[in-house]
N, CA, C and O of each residue as an XYZ file, in Angstrom:
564
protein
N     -16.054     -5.628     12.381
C     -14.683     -5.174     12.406
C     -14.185     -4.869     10.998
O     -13.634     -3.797     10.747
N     -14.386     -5.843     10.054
C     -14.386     -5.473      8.653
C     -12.557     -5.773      8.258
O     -11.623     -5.816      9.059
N     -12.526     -5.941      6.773
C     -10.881     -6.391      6.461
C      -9.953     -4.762      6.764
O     -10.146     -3.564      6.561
N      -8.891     -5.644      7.359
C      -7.921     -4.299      7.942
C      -6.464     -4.502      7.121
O      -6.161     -5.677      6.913
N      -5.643     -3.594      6.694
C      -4.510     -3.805      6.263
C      -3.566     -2.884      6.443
O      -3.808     -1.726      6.105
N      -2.082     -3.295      7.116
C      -1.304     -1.937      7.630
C      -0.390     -2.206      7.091
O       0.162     -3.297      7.234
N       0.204     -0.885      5.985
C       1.493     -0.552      5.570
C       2.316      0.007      6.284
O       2.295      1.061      6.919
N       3.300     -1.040      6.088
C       5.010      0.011      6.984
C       5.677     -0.826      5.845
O       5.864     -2.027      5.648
N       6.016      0.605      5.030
C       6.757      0.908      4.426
C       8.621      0.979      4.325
O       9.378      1.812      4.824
N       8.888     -0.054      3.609
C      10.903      0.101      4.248
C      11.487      0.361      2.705
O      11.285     -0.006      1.547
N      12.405      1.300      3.530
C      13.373      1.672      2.363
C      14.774      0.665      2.000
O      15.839      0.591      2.613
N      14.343     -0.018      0.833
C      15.556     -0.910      0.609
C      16.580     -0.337     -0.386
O      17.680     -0.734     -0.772
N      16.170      0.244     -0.536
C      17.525      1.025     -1.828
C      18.335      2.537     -0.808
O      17.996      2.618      0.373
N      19.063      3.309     -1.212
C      19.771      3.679     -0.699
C      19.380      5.035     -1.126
O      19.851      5.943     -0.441
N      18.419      5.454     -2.369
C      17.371      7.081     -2.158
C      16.316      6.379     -2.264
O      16.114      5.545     -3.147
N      15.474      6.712     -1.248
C      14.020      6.236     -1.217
C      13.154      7.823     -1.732
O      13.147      8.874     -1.091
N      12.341      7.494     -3.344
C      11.850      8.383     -3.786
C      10.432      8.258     -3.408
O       9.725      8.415     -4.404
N       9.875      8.073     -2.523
C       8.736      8.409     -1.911
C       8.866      9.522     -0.808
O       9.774      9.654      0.013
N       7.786     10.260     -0.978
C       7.706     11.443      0.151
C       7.016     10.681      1.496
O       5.998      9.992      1.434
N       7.802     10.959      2.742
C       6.643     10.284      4.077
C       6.755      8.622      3.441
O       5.633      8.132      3.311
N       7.562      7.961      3.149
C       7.604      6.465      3.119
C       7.206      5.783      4.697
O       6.541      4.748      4.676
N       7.537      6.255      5.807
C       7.249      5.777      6.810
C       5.947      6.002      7.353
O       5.687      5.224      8.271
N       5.128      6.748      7.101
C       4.094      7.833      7.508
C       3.871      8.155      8.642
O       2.886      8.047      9.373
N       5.268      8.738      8.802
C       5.645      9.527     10.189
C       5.165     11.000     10.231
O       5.151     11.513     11.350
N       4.737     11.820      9.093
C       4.040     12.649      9.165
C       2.748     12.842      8.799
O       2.513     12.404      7.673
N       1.743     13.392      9.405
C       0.333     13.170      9.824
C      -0.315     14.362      8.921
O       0.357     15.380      9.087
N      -1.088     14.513      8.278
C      -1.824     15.979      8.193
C      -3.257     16.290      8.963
O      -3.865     15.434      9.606
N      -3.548     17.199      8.847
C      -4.727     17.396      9.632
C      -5.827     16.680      9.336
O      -6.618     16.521     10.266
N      -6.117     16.164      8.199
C      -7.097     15.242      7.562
C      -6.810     13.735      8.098
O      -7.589     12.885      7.668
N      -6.078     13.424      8.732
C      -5.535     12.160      9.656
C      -5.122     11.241      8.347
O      -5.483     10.066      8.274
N      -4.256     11.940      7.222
C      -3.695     10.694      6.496
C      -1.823     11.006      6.449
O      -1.258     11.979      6.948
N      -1.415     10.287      5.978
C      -0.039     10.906      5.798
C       0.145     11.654      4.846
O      -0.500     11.618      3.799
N       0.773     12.183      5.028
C       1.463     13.307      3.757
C       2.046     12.990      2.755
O       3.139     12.423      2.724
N       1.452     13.285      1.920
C       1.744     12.855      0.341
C       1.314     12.094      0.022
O       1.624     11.616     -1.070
N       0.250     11.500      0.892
C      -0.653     10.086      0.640
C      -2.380     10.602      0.513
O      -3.132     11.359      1.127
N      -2.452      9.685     -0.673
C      -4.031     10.080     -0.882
C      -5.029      9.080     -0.829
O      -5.179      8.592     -1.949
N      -5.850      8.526      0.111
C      -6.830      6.957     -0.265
C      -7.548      6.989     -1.529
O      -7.607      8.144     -1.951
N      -7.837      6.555     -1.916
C      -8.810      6.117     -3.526
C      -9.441      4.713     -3.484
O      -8.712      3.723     -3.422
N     -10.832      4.603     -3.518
C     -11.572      3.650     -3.478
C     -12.229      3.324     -4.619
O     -12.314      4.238     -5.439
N     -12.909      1.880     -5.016
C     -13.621      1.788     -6.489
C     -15.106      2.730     -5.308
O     -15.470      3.895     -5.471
N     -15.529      1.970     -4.471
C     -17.105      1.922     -3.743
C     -17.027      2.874     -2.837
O     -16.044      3.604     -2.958
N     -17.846      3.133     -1.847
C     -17.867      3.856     -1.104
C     -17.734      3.073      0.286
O     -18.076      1.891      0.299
N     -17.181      3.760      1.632
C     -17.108      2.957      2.504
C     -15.704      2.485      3.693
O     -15.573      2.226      4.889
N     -14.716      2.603      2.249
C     -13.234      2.546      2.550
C     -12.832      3.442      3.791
O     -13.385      4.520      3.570
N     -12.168      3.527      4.944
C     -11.186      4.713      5.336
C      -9.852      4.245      5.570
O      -9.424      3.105      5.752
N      -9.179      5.560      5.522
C      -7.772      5.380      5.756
C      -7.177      6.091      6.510
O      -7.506      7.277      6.507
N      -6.226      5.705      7.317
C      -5.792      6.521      8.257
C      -3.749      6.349      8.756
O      -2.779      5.952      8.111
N      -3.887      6.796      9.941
C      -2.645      6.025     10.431
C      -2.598      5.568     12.071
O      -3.275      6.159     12.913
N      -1.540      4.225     12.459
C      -2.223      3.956     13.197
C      -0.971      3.706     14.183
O       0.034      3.482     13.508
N      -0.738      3.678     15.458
C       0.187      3.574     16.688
C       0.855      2.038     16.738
O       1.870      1.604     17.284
N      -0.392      1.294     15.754
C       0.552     -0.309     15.564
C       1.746     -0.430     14.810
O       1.958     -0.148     13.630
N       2.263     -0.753     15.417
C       3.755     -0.329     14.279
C       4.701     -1.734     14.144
O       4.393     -2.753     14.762
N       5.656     -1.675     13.434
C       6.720     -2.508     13.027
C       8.312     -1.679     13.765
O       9.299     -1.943     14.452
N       7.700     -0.648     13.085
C       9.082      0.633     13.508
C       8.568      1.949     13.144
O       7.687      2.200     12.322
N       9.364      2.905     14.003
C       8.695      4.035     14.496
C       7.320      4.682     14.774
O       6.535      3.792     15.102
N       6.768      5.836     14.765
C       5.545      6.195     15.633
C       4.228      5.328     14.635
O       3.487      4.528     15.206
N       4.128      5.522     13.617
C       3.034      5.423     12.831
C       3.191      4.093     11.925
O       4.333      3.884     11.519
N       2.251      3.227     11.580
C       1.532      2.678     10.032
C       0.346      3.776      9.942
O      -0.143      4.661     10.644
N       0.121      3.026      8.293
C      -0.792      3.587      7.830
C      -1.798      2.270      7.431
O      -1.375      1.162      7.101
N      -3.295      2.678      7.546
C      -4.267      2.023      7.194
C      -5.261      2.285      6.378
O      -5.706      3.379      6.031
N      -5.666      0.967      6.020
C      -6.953      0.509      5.285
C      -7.854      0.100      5.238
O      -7.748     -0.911      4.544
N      -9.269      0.281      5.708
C     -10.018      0.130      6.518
C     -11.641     -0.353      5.411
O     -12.474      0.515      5.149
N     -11.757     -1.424      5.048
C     -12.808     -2.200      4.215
C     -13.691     -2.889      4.424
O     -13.765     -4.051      4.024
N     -14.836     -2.091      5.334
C     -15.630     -3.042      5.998
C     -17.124     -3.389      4.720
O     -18.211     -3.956      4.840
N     -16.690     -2.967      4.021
C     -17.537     -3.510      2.537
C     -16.878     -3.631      1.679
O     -15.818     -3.009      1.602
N     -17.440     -4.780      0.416
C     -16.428     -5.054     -0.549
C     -16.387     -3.605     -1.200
O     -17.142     -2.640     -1.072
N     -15.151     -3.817     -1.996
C     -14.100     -2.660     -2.127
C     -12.971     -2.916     -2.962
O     -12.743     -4.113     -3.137
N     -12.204     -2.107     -3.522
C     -11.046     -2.224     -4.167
C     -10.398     -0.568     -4.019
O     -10.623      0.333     -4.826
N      -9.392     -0.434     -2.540
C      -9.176      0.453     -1.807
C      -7.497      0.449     -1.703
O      -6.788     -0.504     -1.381
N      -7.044      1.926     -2.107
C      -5.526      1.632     -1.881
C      -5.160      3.020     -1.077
O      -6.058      3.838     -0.875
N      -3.839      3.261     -0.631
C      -2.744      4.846     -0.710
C      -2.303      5.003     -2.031
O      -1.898      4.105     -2.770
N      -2.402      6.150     -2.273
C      -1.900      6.292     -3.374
C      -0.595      7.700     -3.546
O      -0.985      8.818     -3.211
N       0.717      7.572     -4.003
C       1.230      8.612     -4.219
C       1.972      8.417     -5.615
O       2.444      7.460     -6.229
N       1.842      9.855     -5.827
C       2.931     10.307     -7.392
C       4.258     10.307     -7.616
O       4.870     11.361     -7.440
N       4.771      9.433     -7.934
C       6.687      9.242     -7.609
C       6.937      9.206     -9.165
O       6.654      8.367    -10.020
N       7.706     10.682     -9.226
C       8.369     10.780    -10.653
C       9.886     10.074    -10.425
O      10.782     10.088     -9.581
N       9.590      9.454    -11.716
C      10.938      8.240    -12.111
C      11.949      8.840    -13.284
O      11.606      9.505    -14.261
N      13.114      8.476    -12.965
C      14.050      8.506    -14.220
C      13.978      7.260    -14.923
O      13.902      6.139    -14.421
N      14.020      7.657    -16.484
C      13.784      6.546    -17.693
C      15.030      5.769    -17.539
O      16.083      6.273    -17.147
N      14.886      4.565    -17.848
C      15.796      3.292    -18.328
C      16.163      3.388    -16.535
O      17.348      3.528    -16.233
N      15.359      3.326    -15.670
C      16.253      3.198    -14.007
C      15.481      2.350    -13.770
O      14.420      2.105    -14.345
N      16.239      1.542    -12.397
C      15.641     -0.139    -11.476
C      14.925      0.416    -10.704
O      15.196      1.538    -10.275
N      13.997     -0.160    -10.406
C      13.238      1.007     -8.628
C      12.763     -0.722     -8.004
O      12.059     -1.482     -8.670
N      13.197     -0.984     -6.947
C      12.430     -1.828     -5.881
C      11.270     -1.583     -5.152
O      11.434     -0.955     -4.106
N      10.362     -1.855     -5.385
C       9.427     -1.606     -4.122
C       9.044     -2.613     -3.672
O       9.024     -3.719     -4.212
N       8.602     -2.220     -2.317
C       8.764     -2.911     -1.211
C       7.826     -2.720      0.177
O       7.497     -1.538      0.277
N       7.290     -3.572      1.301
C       6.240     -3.085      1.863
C       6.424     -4.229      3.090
O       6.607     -5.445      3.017
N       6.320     -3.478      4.049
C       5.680     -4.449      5.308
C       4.430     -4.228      5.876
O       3.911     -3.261      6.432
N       3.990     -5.614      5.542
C       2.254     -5.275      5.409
C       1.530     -6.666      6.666
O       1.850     -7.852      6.585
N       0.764     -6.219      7.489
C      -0.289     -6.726      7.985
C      -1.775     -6.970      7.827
O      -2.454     -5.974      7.581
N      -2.285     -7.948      7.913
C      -3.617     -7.785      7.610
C      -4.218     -8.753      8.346
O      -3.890     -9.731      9.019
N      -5.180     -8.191      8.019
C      -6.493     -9.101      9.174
C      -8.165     -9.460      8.586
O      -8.985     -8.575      8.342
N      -8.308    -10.260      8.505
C      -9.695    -10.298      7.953
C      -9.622    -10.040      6.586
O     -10.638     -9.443      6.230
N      -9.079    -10.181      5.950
C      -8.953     -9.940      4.431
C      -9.362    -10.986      3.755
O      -8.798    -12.074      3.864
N     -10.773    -10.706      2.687
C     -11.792    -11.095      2.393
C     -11.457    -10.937      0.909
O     -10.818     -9.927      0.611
N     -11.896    -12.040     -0.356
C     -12.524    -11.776     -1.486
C     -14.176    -11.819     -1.417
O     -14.870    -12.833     -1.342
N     -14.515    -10.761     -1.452
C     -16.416    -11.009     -1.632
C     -16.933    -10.722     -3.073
O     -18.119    -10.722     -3.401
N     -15.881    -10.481     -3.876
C     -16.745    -10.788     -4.989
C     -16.444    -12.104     -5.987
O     -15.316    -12.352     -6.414
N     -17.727    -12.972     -6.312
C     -17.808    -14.011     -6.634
C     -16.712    -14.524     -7.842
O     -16.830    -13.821     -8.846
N     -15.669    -15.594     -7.974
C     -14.787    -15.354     -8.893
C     -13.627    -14.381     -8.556
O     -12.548    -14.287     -9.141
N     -14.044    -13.730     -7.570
C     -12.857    -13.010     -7.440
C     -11.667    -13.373     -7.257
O     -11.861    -14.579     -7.412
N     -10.261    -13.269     -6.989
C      -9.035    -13.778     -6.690
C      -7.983    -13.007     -5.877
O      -7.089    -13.484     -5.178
N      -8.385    -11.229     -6.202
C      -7.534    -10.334     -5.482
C      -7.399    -10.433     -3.989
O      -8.469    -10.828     -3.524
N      -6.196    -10.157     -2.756
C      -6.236     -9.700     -1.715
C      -5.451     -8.712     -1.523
O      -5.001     -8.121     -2.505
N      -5.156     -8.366     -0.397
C      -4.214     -7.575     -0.081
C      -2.600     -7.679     -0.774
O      -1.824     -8.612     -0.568
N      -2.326     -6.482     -1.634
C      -1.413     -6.296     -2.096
C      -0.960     -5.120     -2.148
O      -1.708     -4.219     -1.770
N       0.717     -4.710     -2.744
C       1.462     -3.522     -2.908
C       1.868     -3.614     -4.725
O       2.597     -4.573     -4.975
N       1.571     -2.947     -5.672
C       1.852     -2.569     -6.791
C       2.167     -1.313     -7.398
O       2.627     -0.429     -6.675
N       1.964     -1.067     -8.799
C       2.502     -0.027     -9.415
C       0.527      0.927    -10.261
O       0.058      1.005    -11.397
N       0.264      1.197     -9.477
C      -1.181      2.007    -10.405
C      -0.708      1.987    -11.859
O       0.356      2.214    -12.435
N      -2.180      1.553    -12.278
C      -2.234      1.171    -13.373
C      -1.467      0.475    -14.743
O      -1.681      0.657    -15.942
N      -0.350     -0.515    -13.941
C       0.077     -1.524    -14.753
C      -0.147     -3.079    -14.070
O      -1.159     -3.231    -13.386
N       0.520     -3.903    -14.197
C       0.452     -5.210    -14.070
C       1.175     -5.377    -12.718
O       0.963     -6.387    -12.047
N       2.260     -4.149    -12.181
C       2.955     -5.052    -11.701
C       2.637     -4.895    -10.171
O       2.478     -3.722     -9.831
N       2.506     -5.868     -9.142
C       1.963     -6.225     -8.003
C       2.265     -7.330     -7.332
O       2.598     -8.332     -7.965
N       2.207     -7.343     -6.041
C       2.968     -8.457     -5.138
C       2.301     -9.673     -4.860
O       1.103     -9.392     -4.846
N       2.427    -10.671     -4.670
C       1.142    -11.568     -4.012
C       0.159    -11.165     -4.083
O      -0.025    -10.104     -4.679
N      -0.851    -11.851     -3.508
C      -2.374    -11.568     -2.958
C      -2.039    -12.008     -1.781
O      -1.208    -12.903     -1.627
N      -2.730    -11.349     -0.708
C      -2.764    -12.217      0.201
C      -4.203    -12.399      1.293
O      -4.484    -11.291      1.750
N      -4.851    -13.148      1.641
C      -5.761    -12.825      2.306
C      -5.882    -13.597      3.821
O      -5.094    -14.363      4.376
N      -7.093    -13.113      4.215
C      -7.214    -13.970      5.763
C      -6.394    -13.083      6.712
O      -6.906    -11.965      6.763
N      -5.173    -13.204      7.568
C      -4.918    -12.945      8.777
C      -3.244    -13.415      8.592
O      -2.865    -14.575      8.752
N      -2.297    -12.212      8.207
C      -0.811    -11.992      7.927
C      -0.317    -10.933      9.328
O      -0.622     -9.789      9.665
N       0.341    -11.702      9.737
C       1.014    -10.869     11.070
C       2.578     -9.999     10.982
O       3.306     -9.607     11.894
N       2.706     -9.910      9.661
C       3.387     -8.974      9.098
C       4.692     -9.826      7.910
O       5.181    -10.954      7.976
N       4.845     -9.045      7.211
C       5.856     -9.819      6.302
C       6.082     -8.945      4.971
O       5.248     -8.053      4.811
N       7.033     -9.058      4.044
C       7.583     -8.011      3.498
C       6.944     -8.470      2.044
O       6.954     -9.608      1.574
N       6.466     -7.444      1.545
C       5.717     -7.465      0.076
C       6.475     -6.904     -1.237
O       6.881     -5.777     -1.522
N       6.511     -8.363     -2.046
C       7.574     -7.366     -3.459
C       6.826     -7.550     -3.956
O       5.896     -8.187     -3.460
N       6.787     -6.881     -5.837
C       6.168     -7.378     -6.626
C       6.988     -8.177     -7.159
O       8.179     -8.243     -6.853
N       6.245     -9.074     -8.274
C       7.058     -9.998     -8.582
C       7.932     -9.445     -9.950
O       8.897    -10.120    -10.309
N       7.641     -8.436    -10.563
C       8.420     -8.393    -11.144
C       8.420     -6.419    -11.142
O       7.571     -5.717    -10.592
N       9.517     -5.983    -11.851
C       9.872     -4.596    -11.456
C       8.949     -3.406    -12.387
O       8.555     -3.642    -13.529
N       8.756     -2.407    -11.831
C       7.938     -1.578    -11.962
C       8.438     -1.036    -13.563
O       9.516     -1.494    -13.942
N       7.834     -0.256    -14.344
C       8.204      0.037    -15.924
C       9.069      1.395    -15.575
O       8.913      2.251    -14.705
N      10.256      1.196    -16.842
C      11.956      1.536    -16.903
C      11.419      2.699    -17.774
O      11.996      3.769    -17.580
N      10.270      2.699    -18.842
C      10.308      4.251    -19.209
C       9.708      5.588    -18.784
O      10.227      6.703    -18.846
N       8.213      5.151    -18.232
C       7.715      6.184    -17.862
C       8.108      7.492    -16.536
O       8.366      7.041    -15.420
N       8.128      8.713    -16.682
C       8.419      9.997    -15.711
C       7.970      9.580    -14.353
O       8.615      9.655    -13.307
N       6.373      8.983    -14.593
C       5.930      9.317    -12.921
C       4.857      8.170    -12.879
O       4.138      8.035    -13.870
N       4.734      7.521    -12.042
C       3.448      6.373    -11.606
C       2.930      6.805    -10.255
O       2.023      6.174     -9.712
């Protein structure tokens, strides 16, 4: 069956600058729109899926080998601004297999520090912050 993890995505601020935050729209490649998977290994898929929290779609993550597998989208930011992010996330089978390892299932900012919990094993849904807020200068993450 392999580790599974489903984003539903909620808008807590009042402009949500993500495109398809809900991933209520599908493209023909079966991912959401404006969403791209990126894996370290090979193996990962991603998709979207009828299990939901609210409305038609989540989106998934699908790791039936170790892996370091996310969605990924481009959200240009205004400098010196607050941004919340935020995530309702499920998971199942969520595994560290590499030795020493510590990571699980989480929601962060590509390529900085900032990121929510870990979480692993079997989460029947619950809302993911990071712990601390995403960086105030850069255009776009």
């Amino acid at each position: 069956m392999g580790n599974r993890m489903w984003l539903f995505l909620c808008s807590a601020i009042v402009l949500n600058t993500l495109q398809n935050p809900g991933f209520e729209e599908v493209g023909d490649d079966g991912l959401p729109i404006g969403w791209r998977g990126d894996a370290w290994g090979e193996g990962a898929s991603f998709g979207v899926s009828k299990e939901t929290r609210s409305g038609r779609f989540s989106a998934f993550i699908r790791c039936p080998e170790r892996n370091d597998a996310r969605l990924i989208q481009r959200v240009k930011l205004k400098p010196h601004s607050i941004y919340r992010l935020s995530a309702w996330v499920r998971t199942e089978d969520v595994r560290v297999a590499e030795k020493g390892g510590d990571v699980g299932a989480n929601i962060g900012v590509y390529g900085t520090f900032v990121k929510s919990e870990d979480v692993k094993g079997r989460r029947d849904g619950g809302r993911f912050r990071p712990s601390s807020s995403p960086p105030t200068s850069p255009t776009s993450t």
